[in-house]
DOSE-836834 format. One record per residue (C-alpha): residue number from 1; residue in one letter; chain; x, y, z. Coordinates in pm, whole numbers, always signed. Example, Ala and Ser with C-alpha at 12.3 -4.5 7.8 and 13.67 -1.06 7.14 Angstrom:
2
1 a A +1230 -450 +780
2 s A +1367 -106 +714
This chain:
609
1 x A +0 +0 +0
2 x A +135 +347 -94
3 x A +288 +472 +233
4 x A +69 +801 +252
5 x A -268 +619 +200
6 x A -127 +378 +472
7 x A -75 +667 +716
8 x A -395 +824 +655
9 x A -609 +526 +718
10 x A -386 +547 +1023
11 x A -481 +864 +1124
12 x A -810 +828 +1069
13 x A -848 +508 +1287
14 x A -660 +671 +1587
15 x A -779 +929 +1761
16 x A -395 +1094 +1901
17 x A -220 +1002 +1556
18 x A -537 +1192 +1413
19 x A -360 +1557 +1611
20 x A -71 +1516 +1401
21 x A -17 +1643 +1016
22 x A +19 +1437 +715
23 x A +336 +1615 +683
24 x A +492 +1545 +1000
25 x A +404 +1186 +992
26 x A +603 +1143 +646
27 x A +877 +1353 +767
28 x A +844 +1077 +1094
29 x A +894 +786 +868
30 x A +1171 +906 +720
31 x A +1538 +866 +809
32 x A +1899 +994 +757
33 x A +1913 +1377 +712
34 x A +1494 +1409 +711
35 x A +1468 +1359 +1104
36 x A +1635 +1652 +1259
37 x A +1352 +1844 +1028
38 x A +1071 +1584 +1133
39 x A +1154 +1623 +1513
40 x A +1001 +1935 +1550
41 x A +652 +1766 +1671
42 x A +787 +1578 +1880
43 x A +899 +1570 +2301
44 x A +1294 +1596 +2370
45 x A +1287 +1243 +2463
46 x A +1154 +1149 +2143
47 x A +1392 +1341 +1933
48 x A +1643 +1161 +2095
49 x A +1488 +860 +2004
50 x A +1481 +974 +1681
51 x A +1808 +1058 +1632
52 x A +1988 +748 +1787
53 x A +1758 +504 +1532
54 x A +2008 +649 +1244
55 x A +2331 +569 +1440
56 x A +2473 +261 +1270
57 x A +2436 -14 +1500
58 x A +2184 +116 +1726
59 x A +1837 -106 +1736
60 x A +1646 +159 +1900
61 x A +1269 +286 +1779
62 x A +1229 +475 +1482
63 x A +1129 +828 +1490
64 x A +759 +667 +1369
65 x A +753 +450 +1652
66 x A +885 +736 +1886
67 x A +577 +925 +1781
68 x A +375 +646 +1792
69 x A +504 +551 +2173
70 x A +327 +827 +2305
71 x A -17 +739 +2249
72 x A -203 +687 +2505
73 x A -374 +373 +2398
74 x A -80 +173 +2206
75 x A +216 +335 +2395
76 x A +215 +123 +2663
77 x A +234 -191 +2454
78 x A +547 -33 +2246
79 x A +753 +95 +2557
80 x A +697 -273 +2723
81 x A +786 -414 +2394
82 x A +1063 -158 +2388
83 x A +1199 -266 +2747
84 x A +1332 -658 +2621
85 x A +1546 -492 +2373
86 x A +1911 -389 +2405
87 x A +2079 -172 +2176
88 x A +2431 -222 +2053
89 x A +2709 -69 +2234
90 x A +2755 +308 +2026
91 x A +3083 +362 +1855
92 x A +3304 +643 +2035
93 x A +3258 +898 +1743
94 x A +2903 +841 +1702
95 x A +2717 +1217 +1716
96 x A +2466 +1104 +1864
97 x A +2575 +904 +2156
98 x A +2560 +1198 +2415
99 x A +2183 +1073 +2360
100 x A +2241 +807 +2615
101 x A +2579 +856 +2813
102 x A +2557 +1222 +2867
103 x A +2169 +1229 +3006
104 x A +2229 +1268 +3437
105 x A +2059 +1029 +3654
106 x A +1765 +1180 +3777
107 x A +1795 +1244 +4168
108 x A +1613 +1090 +4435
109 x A +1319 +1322 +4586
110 x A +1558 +1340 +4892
111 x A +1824 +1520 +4725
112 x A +1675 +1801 +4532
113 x A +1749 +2138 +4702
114 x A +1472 +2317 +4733
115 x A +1468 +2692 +4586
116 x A +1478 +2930 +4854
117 x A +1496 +3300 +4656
118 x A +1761 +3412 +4865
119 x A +1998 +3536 +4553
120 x A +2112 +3904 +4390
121 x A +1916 +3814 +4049
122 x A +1709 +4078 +3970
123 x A +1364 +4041 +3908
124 x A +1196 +4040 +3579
125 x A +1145 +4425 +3418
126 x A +738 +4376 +3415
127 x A +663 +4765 +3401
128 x A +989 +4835 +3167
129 x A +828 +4588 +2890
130 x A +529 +4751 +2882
131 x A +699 +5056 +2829
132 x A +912 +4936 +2558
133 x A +622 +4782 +2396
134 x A +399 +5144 +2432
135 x A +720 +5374 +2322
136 x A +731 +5128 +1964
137 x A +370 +5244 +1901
138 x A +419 +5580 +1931
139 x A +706 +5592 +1772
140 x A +532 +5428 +1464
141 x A +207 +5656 +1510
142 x A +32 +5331 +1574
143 x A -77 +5421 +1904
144 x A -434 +5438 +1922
145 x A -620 +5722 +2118
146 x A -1011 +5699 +2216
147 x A -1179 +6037 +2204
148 x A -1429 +6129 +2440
149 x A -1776 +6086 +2246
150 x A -2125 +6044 +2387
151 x A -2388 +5977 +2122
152 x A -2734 +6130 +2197
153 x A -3009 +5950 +2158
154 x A -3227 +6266 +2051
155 x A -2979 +6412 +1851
156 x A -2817 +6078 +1675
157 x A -2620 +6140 +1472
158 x A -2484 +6431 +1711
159 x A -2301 +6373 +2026
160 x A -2124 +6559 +2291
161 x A -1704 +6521 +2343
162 x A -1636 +6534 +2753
163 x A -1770 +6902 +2754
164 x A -2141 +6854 +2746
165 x A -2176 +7177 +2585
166 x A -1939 +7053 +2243
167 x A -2172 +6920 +2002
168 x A -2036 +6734 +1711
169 x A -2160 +6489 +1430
170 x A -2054 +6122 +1397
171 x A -1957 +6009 +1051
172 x A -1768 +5716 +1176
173 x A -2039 +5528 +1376
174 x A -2116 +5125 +1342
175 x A -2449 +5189 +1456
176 x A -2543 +5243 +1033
177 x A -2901 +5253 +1076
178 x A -2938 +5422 +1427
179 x A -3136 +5162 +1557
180 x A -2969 +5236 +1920
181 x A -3216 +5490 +1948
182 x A -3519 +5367 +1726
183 x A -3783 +5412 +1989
184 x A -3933 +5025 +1890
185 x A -3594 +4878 +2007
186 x A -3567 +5123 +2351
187 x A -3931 +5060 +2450
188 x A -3871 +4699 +2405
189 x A -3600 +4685 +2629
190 x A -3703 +4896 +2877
191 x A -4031 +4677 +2888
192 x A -3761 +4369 +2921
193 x A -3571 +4592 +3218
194 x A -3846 +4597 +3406
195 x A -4016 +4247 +3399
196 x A -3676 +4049 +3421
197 x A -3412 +4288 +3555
198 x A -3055 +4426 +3439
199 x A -2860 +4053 +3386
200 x A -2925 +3721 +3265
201 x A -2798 +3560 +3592
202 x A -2568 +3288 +3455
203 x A -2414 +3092 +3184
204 x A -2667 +2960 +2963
205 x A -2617 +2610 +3126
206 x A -2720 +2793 +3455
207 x A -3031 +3010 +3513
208 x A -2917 +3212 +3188
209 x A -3156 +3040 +2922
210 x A -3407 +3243 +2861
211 x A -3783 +3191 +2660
212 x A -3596 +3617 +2535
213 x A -3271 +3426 +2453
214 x A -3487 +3124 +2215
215 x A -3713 +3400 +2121
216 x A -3383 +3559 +1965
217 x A -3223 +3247 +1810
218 x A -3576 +3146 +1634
219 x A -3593 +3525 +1447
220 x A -3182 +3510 +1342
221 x A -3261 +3163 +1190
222 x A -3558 +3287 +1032
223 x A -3368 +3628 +847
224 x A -3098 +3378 +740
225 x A -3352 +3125 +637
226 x A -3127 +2837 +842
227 x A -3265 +2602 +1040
228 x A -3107 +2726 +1382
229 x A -2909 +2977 +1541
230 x A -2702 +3033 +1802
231 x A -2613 +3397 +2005
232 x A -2304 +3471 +2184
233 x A -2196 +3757 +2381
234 x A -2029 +3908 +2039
235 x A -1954 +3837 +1693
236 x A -1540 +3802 +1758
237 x A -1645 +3530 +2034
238 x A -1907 +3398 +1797
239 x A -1610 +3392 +1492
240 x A -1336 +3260 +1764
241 x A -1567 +2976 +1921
242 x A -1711 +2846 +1656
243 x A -1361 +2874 +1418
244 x A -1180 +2665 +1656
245 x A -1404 +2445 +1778
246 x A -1528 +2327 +1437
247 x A -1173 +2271 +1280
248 x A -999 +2128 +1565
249 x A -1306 +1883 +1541
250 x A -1303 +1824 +1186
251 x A -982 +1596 +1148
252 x A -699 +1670 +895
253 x A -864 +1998 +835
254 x A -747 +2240 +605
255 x A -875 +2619 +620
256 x A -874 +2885 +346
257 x A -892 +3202 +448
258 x A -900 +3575 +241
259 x A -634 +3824 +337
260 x A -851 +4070 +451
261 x A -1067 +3861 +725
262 x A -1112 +4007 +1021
263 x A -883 +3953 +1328
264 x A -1138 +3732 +1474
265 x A -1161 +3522 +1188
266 x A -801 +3489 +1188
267 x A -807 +3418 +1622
268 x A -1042 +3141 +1599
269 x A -831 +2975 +1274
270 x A -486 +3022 +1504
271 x A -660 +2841 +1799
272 x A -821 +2562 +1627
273 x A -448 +2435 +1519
274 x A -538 +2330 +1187
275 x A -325 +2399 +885
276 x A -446 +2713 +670
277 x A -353 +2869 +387
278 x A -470 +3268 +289
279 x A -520 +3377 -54
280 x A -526 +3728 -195
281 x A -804 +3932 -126
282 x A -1108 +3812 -335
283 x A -889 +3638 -617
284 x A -1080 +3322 -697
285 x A -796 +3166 -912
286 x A -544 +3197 -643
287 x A -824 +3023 -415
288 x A -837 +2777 -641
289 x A -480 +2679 -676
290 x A -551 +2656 -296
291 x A -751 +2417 -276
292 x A -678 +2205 -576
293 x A -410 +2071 -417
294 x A -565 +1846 -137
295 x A -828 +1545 -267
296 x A -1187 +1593 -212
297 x A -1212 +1388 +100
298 x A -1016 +1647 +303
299 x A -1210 +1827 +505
300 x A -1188 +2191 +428
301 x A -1339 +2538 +526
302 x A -1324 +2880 +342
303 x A -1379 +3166 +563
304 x A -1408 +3483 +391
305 x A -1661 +3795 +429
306 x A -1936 +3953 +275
307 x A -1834 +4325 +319
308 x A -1477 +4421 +411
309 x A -1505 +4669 +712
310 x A -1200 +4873 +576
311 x A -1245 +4867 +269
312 x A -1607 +4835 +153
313 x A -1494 +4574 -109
314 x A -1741 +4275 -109
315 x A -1672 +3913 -111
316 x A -1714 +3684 -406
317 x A -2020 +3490 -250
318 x A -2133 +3311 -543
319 x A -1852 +3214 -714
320 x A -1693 +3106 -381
321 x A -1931 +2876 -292
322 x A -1937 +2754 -631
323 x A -1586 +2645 -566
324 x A -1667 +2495 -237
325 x A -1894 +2249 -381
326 x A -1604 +2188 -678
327 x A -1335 +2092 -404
328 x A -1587 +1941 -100
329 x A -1542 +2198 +117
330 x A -1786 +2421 +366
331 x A -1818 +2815 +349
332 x A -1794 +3020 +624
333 x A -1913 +3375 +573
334 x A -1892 +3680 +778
335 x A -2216 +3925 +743
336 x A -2120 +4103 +1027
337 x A -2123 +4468 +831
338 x A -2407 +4341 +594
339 x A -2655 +4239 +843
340 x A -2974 +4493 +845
341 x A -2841 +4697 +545
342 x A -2887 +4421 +232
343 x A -3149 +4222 +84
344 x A -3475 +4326 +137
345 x A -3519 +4183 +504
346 x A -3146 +4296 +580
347 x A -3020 +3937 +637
348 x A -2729 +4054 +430
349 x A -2547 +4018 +81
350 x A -2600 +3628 +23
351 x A -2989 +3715 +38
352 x A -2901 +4098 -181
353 x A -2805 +3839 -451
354 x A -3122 +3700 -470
355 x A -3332 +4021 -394
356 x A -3678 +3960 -607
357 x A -3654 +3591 -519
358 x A -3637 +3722 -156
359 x A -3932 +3925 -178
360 x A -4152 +3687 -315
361 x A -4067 +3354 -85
362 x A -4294 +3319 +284
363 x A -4017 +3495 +536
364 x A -3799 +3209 +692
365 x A -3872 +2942 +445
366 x A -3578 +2781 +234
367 x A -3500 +2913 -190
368 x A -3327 +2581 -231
369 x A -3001 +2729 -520
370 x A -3043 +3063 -368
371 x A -2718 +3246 -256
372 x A -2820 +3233 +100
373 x A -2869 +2839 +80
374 x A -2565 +2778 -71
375 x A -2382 +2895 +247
376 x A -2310 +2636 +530
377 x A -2238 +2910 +791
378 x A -2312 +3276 +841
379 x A -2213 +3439 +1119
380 x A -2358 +3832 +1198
381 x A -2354 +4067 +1488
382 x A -2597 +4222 +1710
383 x A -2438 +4535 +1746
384 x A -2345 +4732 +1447
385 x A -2699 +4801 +1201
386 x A -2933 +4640 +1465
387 x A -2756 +4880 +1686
388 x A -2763 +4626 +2002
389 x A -2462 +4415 +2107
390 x A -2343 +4024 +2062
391 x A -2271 +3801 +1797
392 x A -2384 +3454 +1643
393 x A -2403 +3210 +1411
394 x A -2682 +3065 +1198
395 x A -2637 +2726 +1005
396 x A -2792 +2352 +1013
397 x A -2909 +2234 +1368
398 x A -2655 +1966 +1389
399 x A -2357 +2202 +1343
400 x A -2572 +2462 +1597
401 x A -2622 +2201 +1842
402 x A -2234 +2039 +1814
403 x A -2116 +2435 +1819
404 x A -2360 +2469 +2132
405 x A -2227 +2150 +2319
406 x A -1858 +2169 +2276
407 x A -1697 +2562 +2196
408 x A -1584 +2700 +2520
409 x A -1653 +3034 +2413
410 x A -2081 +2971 +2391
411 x A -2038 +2762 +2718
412 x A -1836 +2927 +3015
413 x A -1987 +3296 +2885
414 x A -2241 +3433 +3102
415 x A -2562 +3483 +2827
416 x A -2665 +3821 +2693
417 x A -2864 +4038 +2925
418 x A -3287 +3979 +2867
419 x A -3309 +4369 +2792
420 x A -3059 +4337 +2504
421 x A -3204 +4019 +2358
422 x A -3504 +4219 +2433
423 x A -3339 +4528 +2184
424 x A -3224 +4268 +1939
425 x A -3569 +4096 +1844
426 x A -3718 +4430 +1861
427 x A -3441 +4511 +1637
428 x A -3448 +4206 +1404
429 x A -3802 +4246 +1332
430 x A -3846 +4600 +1293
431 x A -3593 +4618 +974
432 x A -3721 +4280 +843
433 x A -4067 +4519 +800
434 x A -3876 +4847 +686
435 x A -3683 +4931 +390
436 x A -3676 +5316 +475
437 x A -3352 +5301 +732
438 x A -3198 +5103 +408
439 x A -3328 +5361 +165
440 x A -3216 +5647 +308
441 x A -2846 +5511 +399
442 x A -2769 +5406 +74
443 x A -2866 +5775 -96
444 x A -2688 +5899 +109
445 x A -2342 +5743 +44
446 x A -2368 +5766 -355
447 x A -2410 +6149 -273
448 x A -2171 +6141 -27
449 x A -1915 +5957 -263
450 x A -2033 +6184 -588
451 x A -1919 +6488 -394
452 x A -1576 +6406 -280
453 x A -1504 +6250 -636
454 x A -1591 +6607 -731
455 x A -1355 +6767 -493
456 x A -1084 +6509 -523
457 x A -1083 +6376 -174
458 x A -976 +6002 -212
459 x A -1220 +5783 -194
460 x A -1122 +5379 -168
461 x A -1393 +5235 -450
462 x A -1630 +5010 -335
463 x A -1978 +4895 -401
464 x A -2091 +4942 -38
465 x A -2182 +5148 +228
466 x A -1823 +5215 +316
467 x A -1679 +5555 +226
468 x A -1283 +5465 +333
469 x A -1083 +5810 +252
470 x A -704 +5745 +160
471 x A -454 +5942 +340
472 x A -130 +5707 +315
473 x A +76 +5738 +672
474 x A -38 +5685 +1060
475 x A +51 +6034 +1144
476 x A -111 +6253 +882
477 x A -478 +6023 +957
478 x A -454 +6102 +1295
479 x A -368 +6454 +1225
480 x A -681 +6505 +966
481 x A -960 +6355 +1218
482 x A -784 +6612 +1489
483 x A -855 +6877 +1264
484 x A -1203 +6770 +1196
485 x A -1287 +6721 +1541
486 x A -1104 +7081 +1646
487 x A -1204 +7270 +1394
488 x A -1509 +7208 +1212
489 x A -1703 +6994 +1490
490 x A -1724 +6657 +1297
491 x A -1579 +6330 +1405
492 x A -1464 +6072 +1168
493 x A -1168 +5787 +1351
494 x A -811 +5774 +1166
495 x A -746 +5380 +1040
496 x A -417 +5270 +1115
497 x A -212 +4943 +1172
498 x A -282 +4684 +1231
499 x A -653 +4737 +1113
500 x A -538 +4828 +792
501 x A -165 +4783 +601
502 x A +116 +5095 +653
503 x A +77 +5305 +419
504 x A -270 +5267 +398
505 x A -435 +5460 +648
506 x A -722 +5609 +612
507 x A -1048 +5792 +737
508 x A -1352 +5585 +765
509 x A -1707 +5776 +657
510 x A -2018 +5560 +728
511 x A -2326 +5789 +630
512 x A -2667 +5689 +809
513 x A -3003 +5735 +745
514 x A -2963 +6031 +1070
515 x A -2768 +6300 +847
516 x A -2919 +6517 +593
517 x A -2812 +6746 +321
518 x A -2699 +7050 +518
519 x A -2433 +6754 +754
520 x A -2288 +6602 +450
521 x A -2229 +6943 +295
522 x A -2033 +7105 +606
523 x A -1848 +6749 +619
524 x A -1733 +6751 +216
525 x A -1620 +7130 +278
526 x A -1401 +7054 +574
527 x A -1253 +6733 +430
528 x A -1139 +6991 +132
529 x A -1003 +7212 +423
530 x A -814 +6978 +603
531 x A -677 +6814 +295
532 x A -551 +7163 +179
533 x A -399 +7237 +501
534 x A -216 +6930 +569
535 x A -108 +6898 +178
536 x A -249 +6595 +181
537 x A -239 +6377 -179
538 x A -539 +6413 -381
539 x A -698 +6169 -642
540 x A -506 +6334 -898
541 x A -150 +6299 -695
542 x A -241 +5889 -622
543 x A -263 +5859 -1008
544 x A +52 +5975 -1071
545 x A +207 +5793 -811
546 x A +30 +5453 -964
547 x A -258 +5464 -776
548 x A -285 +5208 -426
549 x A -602 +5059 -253
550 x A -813 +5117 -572
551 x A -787 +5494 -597
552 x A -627 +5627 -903
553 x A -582 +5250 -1047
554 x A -735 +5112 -1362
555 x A -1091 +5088 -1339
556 x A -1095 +4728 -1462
557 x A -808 +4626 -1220
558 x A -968 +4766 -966
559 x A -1274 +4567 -995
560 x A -1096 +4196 -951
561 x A -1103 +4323 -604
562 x A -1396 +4499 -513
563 x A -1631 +4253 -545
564 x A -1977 +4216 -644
565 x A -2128 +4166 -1004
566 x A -1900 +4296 -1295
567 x A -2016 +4625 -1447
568 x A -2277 +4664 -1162
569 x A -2127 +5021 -958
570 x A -2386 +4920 -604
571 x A -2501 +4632 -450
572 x A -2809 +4836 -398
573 x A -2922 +4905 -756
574 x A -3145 +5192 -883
575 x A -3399 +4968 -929
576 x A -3387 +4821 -563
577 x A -3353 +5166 -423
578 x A -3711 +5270 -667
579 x A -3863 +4957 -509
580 x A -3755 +5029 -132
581 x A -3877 +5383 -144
582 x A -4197 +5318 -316
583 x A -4264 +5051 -52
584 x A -4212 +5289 +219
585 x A -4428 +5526 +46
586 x A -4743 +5313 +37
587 x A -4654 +5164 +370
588 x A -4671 +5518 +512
589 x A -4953 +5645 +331
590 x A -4779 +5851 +114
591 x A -4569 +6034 +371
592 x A -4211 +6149 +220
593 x A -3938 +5961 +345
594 x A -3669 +6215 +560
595 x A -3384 +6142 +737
596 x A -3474 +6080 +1069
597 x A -3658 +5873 +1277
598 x A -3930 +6106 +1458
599 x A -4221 +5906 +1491
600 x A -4323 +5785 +1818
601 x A -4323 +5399 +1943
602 x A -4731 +5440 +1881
603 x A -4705 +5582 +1558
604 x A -4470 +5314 +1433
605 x A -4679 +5004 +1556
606 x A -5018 +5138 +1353
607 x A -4807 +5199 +1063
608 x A -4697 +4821 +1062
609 x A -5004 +4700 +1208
């Protein structure tokens, strides 16, 4: 039998052997010069083992059989085996015989010294690391600084800085459709406050499983159209937990991940210990060199996302999955910054692709081909357009439940609060119902992007609801939303490493539905201000240097990147956008659509009544 079938029938049958790589198991079985290489899996003792089974005339194990020696179920059996043998004596120039005659007999219990402290070696530097580690980030203007800003519920998008009296807009909020302050989502969890208190009380193992908490799984599996959910206390625990615990499970696994994945995409692939391999950012043939190189019956995951936080560039979702099914592999997609903003119930991009299929299909049932069935995993968060907090996942209820009864992260959490499960079904349901939140956010970035194409600011293409604004170093970003925030009242965060490469930072614009004509004017003015000032590099000045991120590139290069259909400029199309406000019309009698949310909790429940 060929030696690497052999070995994975091997692994497969044994449930230890099954920890270790293909690759370290051939590199095991081999001999001569291959070991030293080979040895890096294994304990000290082994690689001794390993090493002495190439001296000439030594009859010890092999480095296999070292491996193999430490299992727990047929170790015993090979070091008894092991004990009847005697080696031959080792020549006097053998390199490896310090293996055996230089290892110290280990002392009886009686004659270790205990440590007693009493000696002039300094301590560790614990406070002088953390210094060094803090003076490398400033000195690289990576250091990150959190501004003072208080959103106000009656003035969203406006806030106050620690002054009270400050006022300023937020153009940099994750809270896109200012549901925070929707007056459906704070009655219901005020409602929830009162009849079940501030906490949940417990894990939800213990006293923190609530009819709220099922309440909130059943209406995330119905948006996603999957046949269960699962919450967790945020989407980087939901990403983490379920990562790891799924691919350390799955044995022999072999991850594919984009890039540009979020860093708790990239935690939960790191702690699940299986091998991975990342491929450039939404390039489907480097994916698919990728992948072709491991035989169908590997199991395999590709985790990518549906819109890129940083970038606004969206992921290939069809033609992904498409390759998924080619290769026998599962998907594992991100809507965290979709969720609430695409498709016409806002369960994200996968369902965007199939809008008009979407509308027409009973809420919550299955469109067996659809987009949105073709994923095996979506995972979303609570707290950016549904303007709550927590994370979770949606996918079969045989994954759910496995997820539910093994990740560490789901079980040893104490569950989300009943007043924001509360917010969150309130939430869900509300812009499942409404497309005028949607409506009005996506107007509002095209104009938003028309004008500062017009005045040259630099605006990272996308088909989203991402406006990312190149400025090219750490210090100058920092320095531009100082400015903003000093000057001209208006806070928008400076991107830096590690969210984003060096030499790409940038300013990150996320119009709502909240600001109006008069907010996106003042804000287009003092970017032109600040960029003046600062002599900061214009479209114009990133097309002579070659362009970078998308801005001043090639059009057509550009768009192997930024996702979505070819040729198509939105995800939201005109037509989409005709459709969502002529819906809104009729389902408000007629009333014109402005940006804000003004109407009272009362007002609201007649109009969807």
């Amino acid at each position: 039998m060929d030696p690497t079938k052999a070995m994975s029938l091997l692994t497969k049958a044994c449930p230890y052997l099954a920890r270790t790589g293909m690759s370290a198991l051939q590199g095991l079985a081999a001999t001569g010069a291959n070991i030293p290489s080979a040895s890096r899996g294994l304990s000290t003792s082994a690689v001794d083992e390993a090493r002495c089974s190439v001296c000439p005339g030594h009859t010890g194990q092999s480095a296999l059989l070292a491996k193999a020696s430490q299992c727990p179920v047929v170790g015993p059996s090979i070091r008894v085996n092991d004990a009847g043998k005697t080696s031959q004596p080792l020549p006097a120039a053998c390199p490896y015989a310090s293996c055996n005659s230089s290892k110290p007999e280990p002392k009886a219990a009686s004659e270790v010294q205990p440590v007693t402290h009493k000696t002039n070696e300094a301590a560790f530097d614990y406070e002088g690391m953390y210094q060094e580690k803090l003076a490398k980030k400033h000195e690289d203007k990576s250091y990150r600084y959190f501004n003072n800003v208080n959103r106000l519920a009656a003035r969203f998008p406006q806030a106050h800085t620690a002054k009270a009296s400050n006022i300023v807009t937020v153009w940099c909020s994750n809270d896109y459709l200012g549901q925070s302050k929707n007056p459906v989502v704070v009655d219901a969890m005020k409602t929830a406050l009162d009849t079940y208190g501030a906490g949940a009380g417990g894990t939800r193992n213990i006293a923190g499983n609530s009819a709220l908490h099922l309440r909130l799984e059943a209406e995330l599996a119905t948006l996603h159209r999957k046949e269960a959910a699962l919450v967790f206390s945020s989407c980087f625990v939901a990403n983490d937990a379920t990562l790891s615990t799924l691919c350390s499970s799955l044995p022999g696994c072999v991850i594919f991940s984009d890039k540009m994945n979020h860093a708790s995409m990239i935690q939960g692939i790191r702690h699940s210990g299986a091998r991975k391999h990342v491929f450039d950012h939404n390039d489907l043939e480097h994916l698919e060199q990728q992948l072709a190189q491991y035989p169908r019956s590997t199991p395999k995951l590709i985790a990518f996302e549906s819109v890129y936080s940083m970038s606004g560039t969206v992921g290939r979702i069809p033609e992904i999955c498409a390759l998924a099914r080619k290769y026998g592999a599962i998907t594992f997609l991100d809507e965290v910054h979709a969720v609430g903003m695409y498709g016409p119930h806002g369960a994200g991009v996968a369902e965007h692709y199939d809008y008009e299929a979407s509308l027409r299909a009973p809420v919550g049932q299955r469109i067996s081909g659809s987009v949105l069935d073709q994923v095996d995993i979506i995972t979303g968060t609570l707290g950016k357009a549904f303007g709550i907090v927590g994370g979770y996942i949606a996918a079969s209820s045989s994954l759910v439940d496995m997820i539910r009864s093994y990740a560490p992260g789901f079980i040893f959490t104490t569950s989300l609060p009943p007043p924001i499960a509360a917010g969150a079904v309130a939430s869900i349901q509300y812009l499942s119902a409404s497309q005028r939140e949607r409506y009005l956010q996506q107007t509002h970035v095209r104009q938003l992007k028309d004008d500062l194409e017009t005045a040259g600011v630099p605006v990272v293409p996308n088909p989203s609801h991402i406006v990312p604004v190149l400025v090219g170093d750490a210090e100058s970003a920092k320095a531009a939303s100082d400015m903003l925030l000093a000057k001209h009242n208006i806070y928008v965060q400076s991107i830096n490493y590690p969210t984003v490469p060096v030499g790409e930072e940038r300013l990150r614009i996320t119009p709502g539905p909240g600001h109006d004509n008069y907010m996106r004017a003042r804000l287009v003015s003092a970017l032109d201000s600040v960029w003046s000032t600062l002599g900061l590099r214009r479209t114009v000045d990133w097309e002579r240097l070659g362009g970078r991120c998308g801005v001043g590139e090639d059009r057509a290069n550009s768009e192997l990147h930024v996702g979505w259909k070819r040729g198509v400029e939105n995800v939201w199309e005109d037509a989409q956008l005709k459709q969502a406000h002529d819906y809104e019309r009729a389902r408000k009698g007629g009333v014109p659509i402005t940006p804000a949310i003004p109407e009272t909790v009362q007002q609201i429940i007649s109009a969807m009544a």
